[in-house]
C-alpha positions as CSV (number, residue, x, y, z in Angstrom):
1,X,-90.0,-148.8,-278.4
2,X,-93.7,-149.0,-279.3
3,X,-94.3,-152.2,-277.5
4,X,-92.1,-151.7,-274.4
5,X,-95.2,-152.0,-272.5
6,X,-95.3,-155.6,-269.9
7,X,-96.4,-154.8,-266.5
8,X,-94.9,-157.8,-264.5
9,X,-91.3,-159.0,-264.6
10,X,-93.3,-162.2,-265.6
11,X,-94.2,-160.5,-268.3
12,X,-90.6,-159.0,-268.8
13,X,-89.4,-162.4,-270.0
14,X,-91.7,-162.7,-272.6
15,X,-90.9,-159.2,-274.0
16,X,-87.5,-160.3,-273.9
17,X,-87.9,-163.4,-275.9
18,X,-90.5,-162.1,-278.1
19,X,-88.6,-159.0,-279.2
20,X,-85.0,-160.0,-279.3
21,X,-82.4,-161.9,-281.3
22,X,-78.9,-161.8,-279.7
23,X,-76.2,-164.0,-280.0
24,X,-74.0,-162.7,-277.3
25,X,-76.7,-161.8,-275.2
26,X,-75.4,-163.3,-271.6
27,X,-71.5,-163.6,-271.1
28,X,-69.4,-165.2,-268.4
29,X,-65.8,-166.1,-268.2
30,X,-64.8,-170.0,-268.8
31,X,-61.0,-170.6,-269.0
32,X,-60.2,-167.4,-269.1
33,X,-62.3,-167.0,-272.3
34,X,-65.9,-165.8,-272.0
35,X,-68.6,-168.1,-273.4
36,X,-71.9,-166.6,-274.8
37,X,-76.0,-167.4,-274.3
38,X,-78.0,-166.2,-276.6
39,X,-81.6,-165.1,-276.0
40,X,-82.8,-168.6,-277.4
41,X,-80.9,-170.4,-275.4
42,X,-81.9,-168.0,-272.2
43,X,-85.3,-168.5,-272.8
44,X,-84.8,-172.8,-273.4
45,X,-83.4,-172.5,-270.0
46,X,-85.3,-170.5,-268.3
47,X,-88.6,-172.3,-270.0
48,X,-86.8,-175.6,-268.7
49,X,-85.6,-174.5,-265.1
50,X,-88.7,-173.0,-263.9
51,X,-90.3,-176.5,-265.0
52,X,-87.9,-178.6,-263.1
53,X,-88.7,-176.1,-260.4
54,X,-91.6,-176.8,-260.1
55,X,-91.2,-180.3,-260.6
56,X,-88.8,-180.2,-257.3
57,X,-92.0,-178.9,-255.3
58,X,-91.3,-174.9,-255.4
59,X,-94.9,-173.3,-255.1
60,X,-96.5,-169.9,-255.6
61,X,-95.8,-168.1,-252.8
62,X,-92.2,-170.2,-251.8
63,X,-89.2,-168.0,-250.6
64,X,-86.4,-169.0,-253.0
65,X,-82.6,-167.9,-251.9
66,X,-80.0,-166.9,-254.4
67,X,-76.9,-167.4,-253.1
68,X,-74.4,-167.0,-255.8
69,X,-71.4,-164.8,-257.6
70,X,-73.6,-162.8,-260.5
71,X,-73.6,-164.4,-263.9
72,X,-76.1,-165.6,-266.4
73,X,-77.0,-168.3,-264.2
74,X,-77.9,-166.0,-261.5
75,X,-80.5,-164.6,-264.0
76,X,-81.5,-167.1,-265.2
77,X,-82.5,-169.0,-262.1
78,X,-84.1,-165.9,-260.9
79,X,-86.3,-165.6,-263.9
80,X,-87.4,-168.8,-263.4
81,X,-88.2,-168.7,-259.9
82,X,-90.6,-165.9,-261.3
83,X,-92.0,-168.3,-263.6
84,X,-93.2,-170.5,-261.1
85,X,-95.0,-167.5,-259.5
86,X,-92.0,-168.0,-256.3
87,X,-90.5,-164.6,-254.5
88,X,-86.6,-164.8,-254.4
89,X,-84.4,-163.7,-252.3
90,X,-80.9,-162.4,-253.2
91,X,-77.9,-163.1,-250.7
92,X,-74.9,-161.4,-251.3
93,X,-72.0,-163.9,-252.1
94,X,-69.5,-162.3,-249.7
95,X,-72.5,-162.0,-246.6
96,X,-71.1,-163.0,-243.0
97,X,-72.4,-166.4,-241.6
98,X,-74.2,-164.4,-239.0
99,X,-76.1,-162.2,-242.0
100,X,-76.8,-165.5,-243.7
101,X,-78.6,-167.6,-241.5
102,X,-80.5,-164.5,-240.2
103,X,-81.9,-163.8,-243.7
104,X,-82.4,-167.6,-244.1
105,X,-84.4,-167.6,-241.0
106,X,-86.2,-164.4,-241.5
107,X,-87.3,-165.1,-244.8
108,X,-88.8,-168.4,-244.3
109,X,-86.8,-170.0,-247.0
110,X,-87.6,-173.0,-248.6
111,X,-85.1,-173.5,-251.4
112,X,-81.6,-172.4,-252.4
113,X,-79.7,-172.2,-255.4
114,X,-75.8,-171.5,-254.0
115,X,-72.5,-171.9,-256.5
116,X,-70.2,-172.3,-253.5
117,X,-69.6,-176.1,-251.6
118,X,-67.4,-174.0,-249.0
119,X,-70.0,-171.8,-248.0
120,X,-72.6,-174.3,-247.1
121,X,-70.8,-175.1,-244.1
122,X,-71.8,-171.4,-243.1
123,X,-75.2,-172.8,-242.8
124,X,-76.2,-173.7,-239.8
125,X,-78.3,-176.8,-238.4
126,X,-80.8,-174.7,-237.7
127,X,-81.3,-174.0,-241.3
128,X,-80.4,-177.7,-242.4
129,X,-84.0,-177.8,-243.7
130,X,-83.0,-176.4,-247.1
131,X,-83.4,-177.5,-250.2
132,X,-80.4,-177.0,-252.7
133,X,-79.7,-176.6,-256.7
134,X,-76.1,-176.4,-256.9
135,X,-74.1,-174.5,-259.5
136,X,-70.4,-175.6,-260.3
137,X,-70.3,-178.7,-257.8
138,X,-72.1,-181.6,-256.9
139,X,-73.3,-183.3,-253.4
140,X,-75.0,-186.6,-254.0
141,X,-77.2,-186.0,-250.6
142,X,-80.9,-186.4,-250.9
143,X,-81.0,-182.3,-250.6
144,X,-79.1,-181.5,-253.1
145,X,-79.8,-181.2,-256.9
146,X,-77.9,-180.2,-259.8
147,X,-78.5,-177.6,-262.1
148,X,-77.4,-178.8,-264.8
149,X,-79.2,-182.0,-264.2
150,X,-82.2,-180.8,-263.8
151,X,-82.2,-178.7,-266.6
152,X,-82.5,-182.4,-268.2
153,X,-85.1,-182.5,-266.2
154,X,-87.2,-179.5,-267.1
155,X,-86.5,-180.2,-270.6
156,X,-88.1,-183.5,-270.8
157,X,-91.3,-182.5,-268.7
158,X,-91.5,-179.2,-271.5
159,X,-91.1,-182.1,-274.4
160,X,-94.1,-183.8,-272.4
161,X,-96.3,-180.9,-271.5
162,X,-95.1,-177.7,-273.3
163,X,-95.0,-174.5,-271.3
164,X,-97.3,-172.2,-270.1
165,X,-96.0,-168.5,-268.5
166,X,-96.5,-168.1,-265.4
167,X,-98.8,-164.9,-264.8
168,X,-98.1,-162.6,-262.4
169,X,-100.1,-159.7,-260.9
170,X,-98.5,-156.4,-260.4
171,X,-98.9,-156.3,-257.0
172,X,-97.3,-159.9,-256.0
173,X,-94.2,-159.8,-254.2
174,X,-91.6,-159.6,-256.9
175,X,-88.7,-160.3,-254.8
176,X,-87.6,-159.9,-250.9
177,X,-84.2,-157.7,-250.5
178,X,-82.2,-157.4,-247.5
179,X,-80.7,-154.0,-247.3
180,X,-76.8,-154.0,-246.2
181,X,-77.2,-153.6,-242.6
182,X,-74.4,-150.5,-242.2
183,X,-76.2,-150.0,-239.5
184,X,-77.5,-152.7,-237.5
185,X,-79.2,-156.0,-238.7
186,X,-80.6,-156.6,-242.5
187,X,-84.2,-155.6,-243.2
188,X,-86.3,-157.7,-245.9
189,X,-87.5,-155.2,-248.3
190,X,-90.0,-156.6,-249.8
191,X,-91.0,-155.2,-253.8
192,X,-93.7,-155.9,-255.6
193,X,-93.7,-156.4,-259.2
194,X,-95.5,-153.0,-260.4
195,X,-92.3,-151.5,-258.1
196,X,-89.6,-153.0,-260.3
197,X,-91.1,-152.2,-263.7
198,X,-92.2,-149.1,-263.1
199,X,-88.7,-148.5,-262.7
200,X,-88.1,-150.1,-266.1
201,X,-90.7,-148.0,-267.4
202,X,-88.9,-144.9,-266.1
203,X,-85.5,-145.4,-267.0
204,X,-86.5,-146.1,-270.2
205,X,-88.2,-143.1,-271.1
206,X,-84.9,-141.3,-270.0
207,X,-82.3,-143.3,-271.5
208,X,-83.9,-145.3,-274.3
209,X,-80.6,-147.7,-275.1
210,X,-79.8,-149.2,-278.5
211,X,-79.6,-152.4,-278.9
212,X,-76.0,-152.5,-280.3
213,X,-75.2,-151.1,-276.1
214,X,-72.1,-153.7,-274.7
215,X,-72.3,-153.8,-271.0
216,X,-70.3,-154.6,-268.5
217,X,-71.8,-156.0,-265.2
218,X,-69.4,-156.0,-262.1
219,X,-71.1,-155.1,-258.8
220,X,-73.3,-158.0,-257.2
221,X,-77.2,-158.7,-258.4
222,X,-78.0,-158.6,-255.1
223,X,-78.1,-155.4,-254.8
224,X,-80.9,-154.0,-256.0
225,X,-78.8,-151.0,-257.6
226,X,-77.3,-153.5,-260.2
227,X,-79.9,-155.8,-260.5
228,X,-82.5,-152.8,-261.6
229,X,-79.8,-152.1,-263.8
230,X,-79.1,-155.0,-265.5
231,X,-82.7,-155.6,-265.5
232,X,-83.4,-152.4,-267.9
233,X,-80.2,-153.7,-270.3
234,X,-82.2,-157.5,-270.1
235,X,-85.4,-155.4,-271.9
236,X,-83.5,-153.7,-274.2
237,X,-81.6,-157.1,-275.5
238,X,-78.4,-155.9,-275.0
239,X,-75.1,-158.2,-274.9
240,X,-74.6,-157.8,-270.9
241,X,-70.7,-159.3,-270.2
242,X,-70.0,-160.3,-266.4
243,X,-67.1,-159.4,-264.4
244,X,-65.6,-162.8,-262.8
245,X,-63.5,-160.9,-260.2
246,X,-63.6,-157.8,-258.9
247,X,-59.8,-157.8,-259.0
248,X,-60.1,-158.5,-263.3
249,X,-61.5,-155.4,-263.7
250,X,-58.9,-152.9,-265.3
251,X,-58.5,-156.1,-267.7
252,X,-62.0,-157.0,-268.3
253,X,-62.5,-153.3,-269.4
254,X,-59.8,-153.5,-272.2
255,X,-61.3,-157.1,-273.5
256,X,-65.0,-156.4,-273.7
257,X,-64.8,-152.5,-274.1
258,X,-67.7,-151.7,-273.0
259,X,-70.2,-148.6,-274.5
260,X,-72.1,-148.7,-270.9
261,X,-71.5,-149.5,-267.2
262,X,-72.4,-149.2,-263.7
263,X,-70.1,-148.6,-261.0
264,X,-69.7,-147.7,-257.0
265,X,-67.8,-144.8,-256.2
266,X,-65.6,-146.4,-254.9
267,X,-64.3,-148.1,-258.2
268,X,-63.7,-144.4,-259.5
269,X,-61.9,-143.1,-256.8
270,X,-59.5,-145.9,-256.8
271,X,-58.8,-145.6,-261.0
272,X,-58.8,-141.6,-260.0
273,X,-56.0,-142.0,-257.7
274,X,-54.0,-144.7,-259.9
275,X,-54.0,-142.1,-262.8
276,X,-52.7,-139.4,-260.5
277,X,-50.0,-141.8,-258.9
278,X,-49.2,-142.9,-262.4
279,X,-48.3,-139.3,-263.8
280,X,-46.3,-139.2,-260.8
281,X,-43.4,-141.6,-261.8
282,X,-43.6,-140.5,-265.6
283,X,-40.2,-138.9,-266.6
284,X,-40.0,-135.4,-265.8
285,X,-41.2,-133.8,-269.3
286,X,-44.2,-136.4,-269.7
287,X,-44.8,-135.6,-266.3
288,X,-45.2,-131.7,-266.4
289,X,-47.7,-132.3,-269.9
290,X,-49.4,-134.9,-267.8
291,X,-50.1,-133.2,-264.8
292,X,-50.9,-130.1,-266.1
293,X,-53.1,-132.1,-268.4
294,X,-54.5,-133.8,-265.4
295,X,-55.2,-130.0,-263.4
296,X,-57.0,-129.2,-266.7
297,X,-59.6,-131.6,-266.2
298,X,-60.6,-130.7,-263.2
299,X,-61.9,-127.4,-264.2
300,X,-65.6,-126.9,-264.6
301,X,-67.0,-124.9,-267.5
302,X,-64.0,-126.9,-269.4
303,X,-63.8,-125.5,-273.1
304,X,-63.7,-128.5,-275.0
305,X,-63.7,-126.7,-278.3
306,X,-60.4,-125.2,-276.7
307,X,-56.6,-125.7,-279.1
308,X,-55.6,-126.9,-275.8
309,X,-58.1,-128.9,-274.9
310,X,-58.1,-130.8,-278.3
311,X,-53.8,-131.5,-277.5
312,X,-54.5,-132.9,-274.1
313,X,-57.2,-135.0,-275.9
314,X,-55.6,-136.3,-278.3
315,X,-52.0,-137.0,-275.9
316,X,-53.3,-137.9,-272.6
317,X,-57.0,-138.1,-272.3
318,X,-57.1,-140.5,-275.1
319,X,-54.9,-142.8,-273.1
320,X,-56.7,-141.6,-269.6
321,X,-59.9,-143.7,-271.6
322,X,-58.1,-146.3,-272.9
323,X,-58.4,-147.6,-269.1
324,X,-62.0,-148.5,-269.7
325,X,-61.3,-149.8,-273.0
326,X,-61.9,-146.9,-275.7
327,X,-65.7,-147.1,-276.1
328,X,-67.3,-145.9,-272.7
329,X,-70.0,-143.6,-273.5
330,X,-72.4,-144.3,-270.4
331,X,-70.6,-144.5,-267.0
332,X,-73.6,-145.2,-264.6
333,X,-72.7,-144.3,-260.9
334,X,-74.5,-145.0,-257.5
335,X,-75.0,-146.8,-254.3
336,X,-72.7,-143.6,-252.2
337,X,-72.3,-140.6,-253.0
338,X,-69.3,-139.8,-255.5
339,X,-66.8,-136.5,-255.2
340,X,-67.8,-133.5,-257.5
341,X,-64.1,-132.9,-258.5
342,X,-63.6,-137.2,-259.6
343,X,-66.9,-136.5,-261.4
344,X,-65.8,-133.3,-262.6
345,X,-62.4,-135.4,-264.1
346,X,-64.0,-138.4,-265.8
347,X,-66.8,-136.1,-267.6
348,X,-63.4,-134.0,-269.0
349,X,-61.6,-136.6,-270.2
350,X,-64.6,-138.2,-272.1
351,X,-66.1,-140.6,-270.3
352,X,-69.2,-139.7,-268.7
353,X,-70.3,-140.4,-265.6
354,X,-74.1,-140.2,-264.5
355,X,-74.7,-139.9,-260.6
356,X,-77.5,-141.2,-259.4
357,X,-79.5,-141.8,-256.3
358,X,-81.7,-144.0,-254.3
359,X,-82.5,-146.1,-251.9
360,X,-83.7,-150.1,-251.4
361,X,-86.7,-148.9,-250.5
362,X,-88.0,-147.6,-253.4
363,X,-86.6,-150.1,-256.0
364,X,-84.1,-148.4,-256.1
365,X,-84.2,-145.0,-258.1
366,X,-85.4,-141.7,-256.3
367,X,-82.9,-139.3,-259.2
368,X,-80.6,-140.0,-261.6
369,X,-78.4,-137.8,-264.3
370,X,-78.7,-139.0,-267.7
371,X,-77.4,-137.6,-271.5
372,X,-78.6,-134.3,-272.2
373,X,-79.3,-134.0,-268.5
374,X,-76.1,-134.3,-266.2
375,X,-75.6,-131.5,-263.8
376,X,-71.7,-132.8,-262.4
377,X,-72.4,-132.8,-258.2
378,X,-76.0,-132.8,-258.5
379,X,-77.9,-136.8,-258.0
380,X,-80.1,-136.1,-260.9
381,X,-83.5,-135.5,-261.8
382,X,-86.2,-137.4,-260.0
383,X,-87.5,-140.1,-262.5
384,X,-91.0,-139.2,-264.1
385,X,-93.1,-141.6,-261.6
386,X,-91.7,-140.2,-258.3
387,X,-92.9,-137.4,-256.5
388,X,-90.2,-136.2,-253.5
389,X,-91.1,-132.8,-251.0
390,X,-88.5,-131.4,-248.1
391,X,-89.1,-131.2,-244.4
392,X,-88.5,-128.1,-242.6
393,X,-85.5,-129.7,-241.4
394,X,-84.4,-130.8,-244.9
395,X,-85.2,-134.9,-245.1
396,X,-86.1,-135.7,-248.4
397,X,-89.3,-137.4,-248.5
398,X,-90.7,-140.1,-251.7
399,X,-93.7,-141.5,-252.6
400,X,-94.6,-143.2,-256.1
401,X,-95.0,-146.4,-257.8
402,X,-91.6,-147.7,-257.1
403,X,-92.1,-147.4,-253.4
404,X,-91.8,-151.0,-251.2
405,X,-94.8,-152.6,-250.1
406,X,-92.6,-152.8,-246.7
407,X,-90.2,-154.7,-244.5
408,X,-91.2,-158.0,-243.4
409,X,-92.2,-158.9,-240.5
410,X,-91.4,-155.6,-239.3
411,X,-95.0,-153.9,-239.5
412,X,-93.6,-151.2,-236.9
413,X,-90.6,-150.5,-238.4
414,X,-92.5,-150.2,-241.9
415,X,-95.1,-147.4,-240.3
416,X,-92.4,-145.7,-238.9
417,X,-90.4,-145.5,-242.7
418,X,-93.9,-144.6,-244.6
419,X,-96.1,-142.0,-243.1
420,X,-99.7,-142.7,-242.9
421,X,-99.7,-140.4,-246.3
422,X,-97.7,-142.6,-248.3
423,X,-94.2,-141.2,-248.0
424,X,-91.3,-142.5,-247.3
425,X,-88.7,-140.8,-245.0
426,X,-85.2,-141.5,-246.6
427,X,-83.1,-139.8,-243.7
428,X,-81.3,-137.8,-246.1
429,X,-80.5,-134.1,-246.0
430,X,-81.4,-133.1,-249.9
431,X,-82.0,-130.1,-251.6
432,X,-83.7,-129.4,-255.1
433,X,-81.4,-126.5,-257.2
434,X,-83.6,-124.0,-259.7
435,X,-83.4,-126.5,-262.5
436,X,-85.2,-129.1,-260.6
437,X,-81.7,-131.4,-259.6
438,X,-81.3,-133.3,-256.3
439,X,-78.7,-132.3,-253.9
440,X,-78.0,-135.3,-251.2
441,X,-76.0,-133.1,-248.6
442,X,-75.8,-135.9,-245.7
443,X,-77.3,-138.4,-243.8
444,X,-79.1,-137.8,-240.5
445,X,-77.6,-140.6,-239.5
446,X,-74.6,-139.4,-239.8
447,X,-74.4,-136.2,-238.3
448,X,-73.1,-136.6,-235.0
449,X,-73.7,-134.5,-232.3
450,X,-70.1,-133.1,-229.8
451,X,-70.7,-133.4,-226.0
452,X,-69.8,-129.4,-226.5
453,X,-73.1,-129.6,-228.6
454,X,-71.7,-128.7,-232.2
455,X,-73.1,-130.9,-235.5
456,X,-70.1,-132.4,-237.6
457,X,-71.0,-134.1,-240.8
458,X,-69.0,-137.3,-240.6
459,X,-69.4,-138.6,-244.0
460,X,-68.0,-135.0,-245.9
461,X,-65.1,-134.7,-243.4
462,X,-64.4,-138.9,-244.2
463,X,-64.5,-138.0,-248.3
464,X,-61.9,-135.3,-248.0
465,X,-59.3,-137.2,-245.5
466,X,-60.3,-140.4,-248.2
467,X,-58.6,-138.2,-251.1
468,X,-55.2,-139.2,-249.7
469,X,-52.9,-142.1,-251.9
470,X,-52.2,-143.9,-248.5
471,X,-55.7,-143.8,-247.3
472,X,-58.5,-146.3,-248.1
473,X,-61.3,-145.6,-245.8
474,X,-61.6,-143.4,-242.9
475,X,-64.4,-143.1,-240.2
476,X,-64.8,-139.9,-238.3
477,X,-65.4,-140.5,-234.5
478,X,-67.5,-137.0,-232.5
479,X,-71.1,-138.5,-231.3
480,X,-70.9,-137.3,-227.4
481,X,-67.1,-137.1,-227.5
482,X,-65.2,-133.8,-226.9
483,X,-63.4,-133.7,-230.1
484,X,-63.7,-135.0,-233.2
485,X,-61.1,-138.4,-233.6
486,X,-60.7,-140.1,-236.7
487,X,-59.8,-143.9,-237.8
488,X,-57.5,-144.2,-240.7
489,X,-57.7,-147.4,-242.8
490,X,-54.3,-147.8,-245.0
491,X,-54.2,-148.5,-248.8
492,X,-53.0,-152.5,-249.0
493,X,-52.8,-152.4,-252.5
494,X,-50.0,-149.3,-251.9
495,X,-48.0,-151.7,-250.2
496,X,-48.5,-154.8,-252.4
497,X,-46.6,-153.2,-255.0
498,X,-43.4,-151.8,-252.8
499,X,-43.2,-155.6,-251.5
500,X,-42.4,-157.2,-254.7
501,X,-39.5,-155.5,-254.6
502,X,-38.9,-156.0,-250.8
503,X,-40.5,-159.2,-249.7
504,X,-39.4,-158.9,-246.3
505,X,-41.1,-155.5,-245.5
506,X,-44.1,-155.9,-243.5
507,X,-47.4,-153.8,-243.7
508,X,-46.7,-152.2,-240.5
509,X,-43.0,-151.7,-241.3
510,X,-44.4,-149.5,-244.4
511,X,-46.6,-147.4,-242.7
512,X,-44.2,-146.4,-240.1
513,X,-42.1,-144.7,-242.4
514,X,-41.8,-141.1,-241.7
515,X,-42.3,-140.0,-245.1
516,X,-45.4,-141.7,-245.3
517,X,-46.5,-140.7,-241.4
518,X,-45.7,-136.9,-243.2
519,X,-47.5,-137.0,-245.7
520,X,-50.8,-138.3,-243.8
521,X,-50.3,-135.8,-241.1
522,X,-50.1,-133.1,-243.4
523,X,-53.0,-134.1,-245.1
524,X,-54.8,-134.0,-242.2
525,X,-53.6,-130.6,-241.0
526,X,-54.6,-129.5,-244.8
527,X,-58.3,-130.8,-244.3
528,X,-58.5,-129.7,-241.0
529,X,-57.5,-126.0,-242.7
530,X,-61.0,-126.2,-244.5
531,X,-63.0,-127.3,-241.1
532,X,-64.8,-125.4,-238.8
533,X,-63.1,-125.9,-234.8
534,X,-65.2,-128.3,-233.4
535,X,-64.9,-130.7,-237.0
536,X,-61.2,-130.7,-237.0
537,X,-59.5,-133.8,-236.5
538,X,-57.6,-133.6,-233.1
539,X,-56.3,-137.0,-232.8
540,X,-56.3,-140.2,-235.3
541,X,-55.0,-143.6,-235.8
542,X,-53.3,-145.7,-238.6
543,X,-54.5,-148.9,-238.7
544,X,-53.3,-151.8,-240.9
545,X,-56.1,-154.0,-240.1
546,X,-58.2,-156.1,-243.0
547,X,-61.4,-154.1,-243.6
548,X,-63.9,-156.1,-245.7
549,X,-67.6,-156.9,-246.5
550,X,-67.0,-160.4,-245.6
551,X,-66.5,-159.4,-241.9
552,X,-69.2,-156.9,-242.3
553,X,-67.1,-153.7,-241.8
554,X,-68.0,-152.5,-245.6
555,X,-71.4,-152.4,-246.8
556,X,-71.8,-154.4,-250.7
557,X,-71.2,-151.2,-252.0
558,X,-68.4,-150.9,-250.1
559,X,-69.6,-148.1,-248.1
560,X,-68.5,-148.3,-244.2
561,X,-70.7,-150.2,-241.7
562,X,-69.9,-147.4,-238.9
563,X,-71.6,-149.4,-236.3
564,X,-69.5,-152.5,-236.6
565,X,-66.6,-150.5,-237.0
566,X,-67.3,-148.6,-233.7
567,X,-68.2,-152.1,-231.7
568,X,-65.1,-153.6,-233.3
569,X,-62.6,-151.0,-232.7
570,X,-63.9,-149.7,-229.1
571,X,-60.8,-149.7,-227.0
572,X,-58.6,-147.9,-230.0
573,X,-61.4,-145.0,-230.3
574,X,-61.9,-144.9,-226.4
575,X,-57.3,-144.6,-226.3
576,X,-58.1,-141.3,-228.4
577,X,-60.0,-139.7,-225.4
């Protein structure tokens, strides 16, 4: 696009409204039924917003929370805020109270906008100095305004006094993003501007998306992964539809039928596994096409012009798709790294799925895979403004236009990430292939040292035990120990389903059953086949306990927080040795 060409989100906004007509623009879920913005009407109330705003005393310069599920009205507000020449600050919806009121603190915020009356009783006195716009509820408390009363607000002072865009400059603080805190306490990255569009700039000359793209938005705008995202679909006009639920998903995907998504791998594995269970309790004769089917897709190299290809297309595949709704063509994945062979399946069968990497740090894409460049495994090709070199010891290093202006109020920390040369050190083990794709192999973080003095790569050893149906998350246990110990995290959603037909059968109950106790053991003993001596898993224990990003255990891309897990389950680990 000719004028795809603003250099501030500011500016974004205005390319937006200037260059679009869309009814069905913004969608979110009322009743059960979604309900459409159009771009005039996201421009009216962003126009009006920002001026109530501003009205409400929010300055240039004024930290601004977000503290809400992700809808239009997430964007919206957060557009505005950047019309008022503010910096906001995203807060995961699900964040622990502890999490909170530390990035409340540590930010210096002034103002919040927050869709949930329960969670404000997270907030504690010490933070009682916030001001409020509310989304869904009202509290008549001097603190506390209404957004959709002060849209009534905004619009009268822009009947008054018109409108005037707020004009950024590139290097203003754009917006402050706390990473996840997997391990240890949240850093405030903060991003400038020229960091964010740059990106924009990027994945536009890569992808360059119609304007007829339906997306489907279901991971949180506080991450910077989806936000960027979503961003890039905002300055293309397309109609962006938002997930309600997590749990709505499978059924979200059949109503909207979306042409392009983003996803965690988490979301794959999980619709990888349900396929393969499914074919499982098919009669036998549908079950032998299915799963032969099913093997077929794994293979790489598949011939798709094949006679047998084309029959598994047309008789399983075709119904394999149907689980995203028919029309998939863009399956956008990042945030963890995602299994070659679930790649390997989904790009078979027809829907495919680009891999991708980064980090908050730089905004947040260092590679991605994109149409007539997808190498299944690989993270990509690094995007046209980034430049990336490899250590002697293998760390992937970044530098470029996307790259944070640093953590705040951590000037130490931030010297210690960027080298006096303008790189950033990403602590991942990488390598670039002959054809110029990035190869993530592991973090250094997580490559634990025995007390025998052998390296075992947690994180590849966790993806393989992970692959089993009763297994939801497992976290390899070796820094300074002996042997290598594992913690095994158990499917819920398995057991769900076998107690609606047995209502008295408890959790624990379920996973005591020797056929299920089999199966895991021998999955281990298979992965352990595949290990070298000092990475096989000696000892390891079932646990039926909650794991969750509310209690800070998973990571908003629902990666594990290994130090909380560690602190949390001490005395279980320590039983082990």
């Amino acid at each position: 696009m000719s004028n795809y060409n603003f250099k501030t989100y500011s500016e974004l906004f205005l390319h937006i409204t200037n260059n679009y007509s869309n009814e069905n623009f913004l969608n979110y879920l009322s009743n059960e039924q979604y309900t459409n913005i159009s771009i005039d009407d996201f421009k009216h109330k962003v126009i009006c917003l920002s001026l109530a705003l501003k009205d409400l005393g929010i300055q240039k310069g004024d930290k601004v929370g977000i503290f809400a599920n992700s809808s239009p009205f997430w964007l919206i507000f957060d557009f505005a805020i950047l019309q008022v020449g503010a910096i906001s600050v995203p807060i995961f919806a699900n964040i622990s109270s502890e999490n909170l009121n530390f990035e409340i603190k540590d930010s210096s915020m002034k103002f919040m906008f927050i869709d949930s009356e329960k969670r404000i009783n997270d907030i504690t006195k010490e933070n009682s100095h916030l001001i409020f716009i509310t989304h869904n509820f009202c509290i008549k408390e001097p603190n506390f305004h209404n957004f959709d009363e002060i849209l009534v607000i905004g619009k009268q002072i822009c009947d008054a006094s018109g409108f005037t865009p707020y004009e950024a400059k590139e290097d203003d603080v754009f917006s402050i993003i706390y990473t996840s805190g997997n391990t240890g306490t949240p850093k405030g990255v903060m991003l400038s501007h020229k960091n964010i569009v740059t990106q924009l700039h990027d994945i536009n000359k890569l992808i360059n998306l119609p304007k007829d793209e339906i997306s489907l938005s279901l991971l949180p705008l506080a991450h910077i992964f989806e936000r960027t995202v979503m961003s890039y679909y905002l300055s293309r006009g397309i109609s962006i539809y938002f997930v309600d639920d997590i749990q709505n998903v499978a059924k979200l995907m059949k109503i909207v039928k979306p042409t392009i998504m983003t996803a965690v791998p988490r979301l794959l594995e999980k619709i990888f596994y349900k396929i393969k269970t499914q074919i499982s309790e098919k009669p036998f004769i549908s079950k032998m096409i299915a799963s032969f089917a099913f093997s077929y897709a794994l293979k790489e190299n598949l011939n798709k012009n094949s006679i047998l290809f084309k029959i598994f297309d047309k008789i399983v595949y075709s119904k394999f798709r149907e689980i995203f709704g028919s029309r998939l063509e863009k399956l956008v994945s990042g945030g963890a790294p995602l299994s070659k062979e679930i790649a390997q399946f989904f790009v078979n069968i027809g829907v495919p799925v680009y891999q991708g990497y980064g980090l908050t740090e730089f905004s947040p894409v260092i590679s991605t895979n994109y149409p007539n460049a997808n190498k299944v495994g690989s993270c990509g090709k690094v995007i046209p403004s980034a430049k990336v070199k490899i250590t002697a010891n293998n760390e992937l290093l970044v530098s470029g236009d996307s790259l944070m202006i640093g953590y705040l109020n951590q000037e130490e920390l931030t010297a210690k990430t960027i080298d006096k040369d303008g790189w950033l050190h990403t602590g991942d083990v990488a390598f670039l292939d002959e054809d110029g794709y990035l190869f993530i192999k592991s973090r250094i973080k997580d490559i634990f040292k025995t007390s025998t003095g052998e390296y075992v790569n947690a994180v590849e050893i966790e993806q393989k035990i992970s692959t089993n149906k009763y297994i939801e998350f497992a976290v390899v246990i070796s820094q300074n120990r002996k042997y290598t110990s594992a913690l095994l995290f158990v499917d819920k959603e398995k057991y769900e389903n076998v107690k609606k037909l047995n209502k008295n059968l408890t959790i624990e109950e379920y996973y005591n059953k020797d056929d299920i106790l089999k199966n895991i053991s021998n999955h281990i003993n298979n992965v352990n086949s595949g290990l070298n001596k000092w990475e096989k898993i000696v000892k390891f224990k079932i646990l039926t306990n909650d794991i969750s990003i509310e209690t800070g255990e998973l990571t908003p891309s629902m990666k594990i927080s290994r130090s909380k897990i560690e602190e949390k389950y001490a005395n279980i680990i320590n039983s082990m040795y």
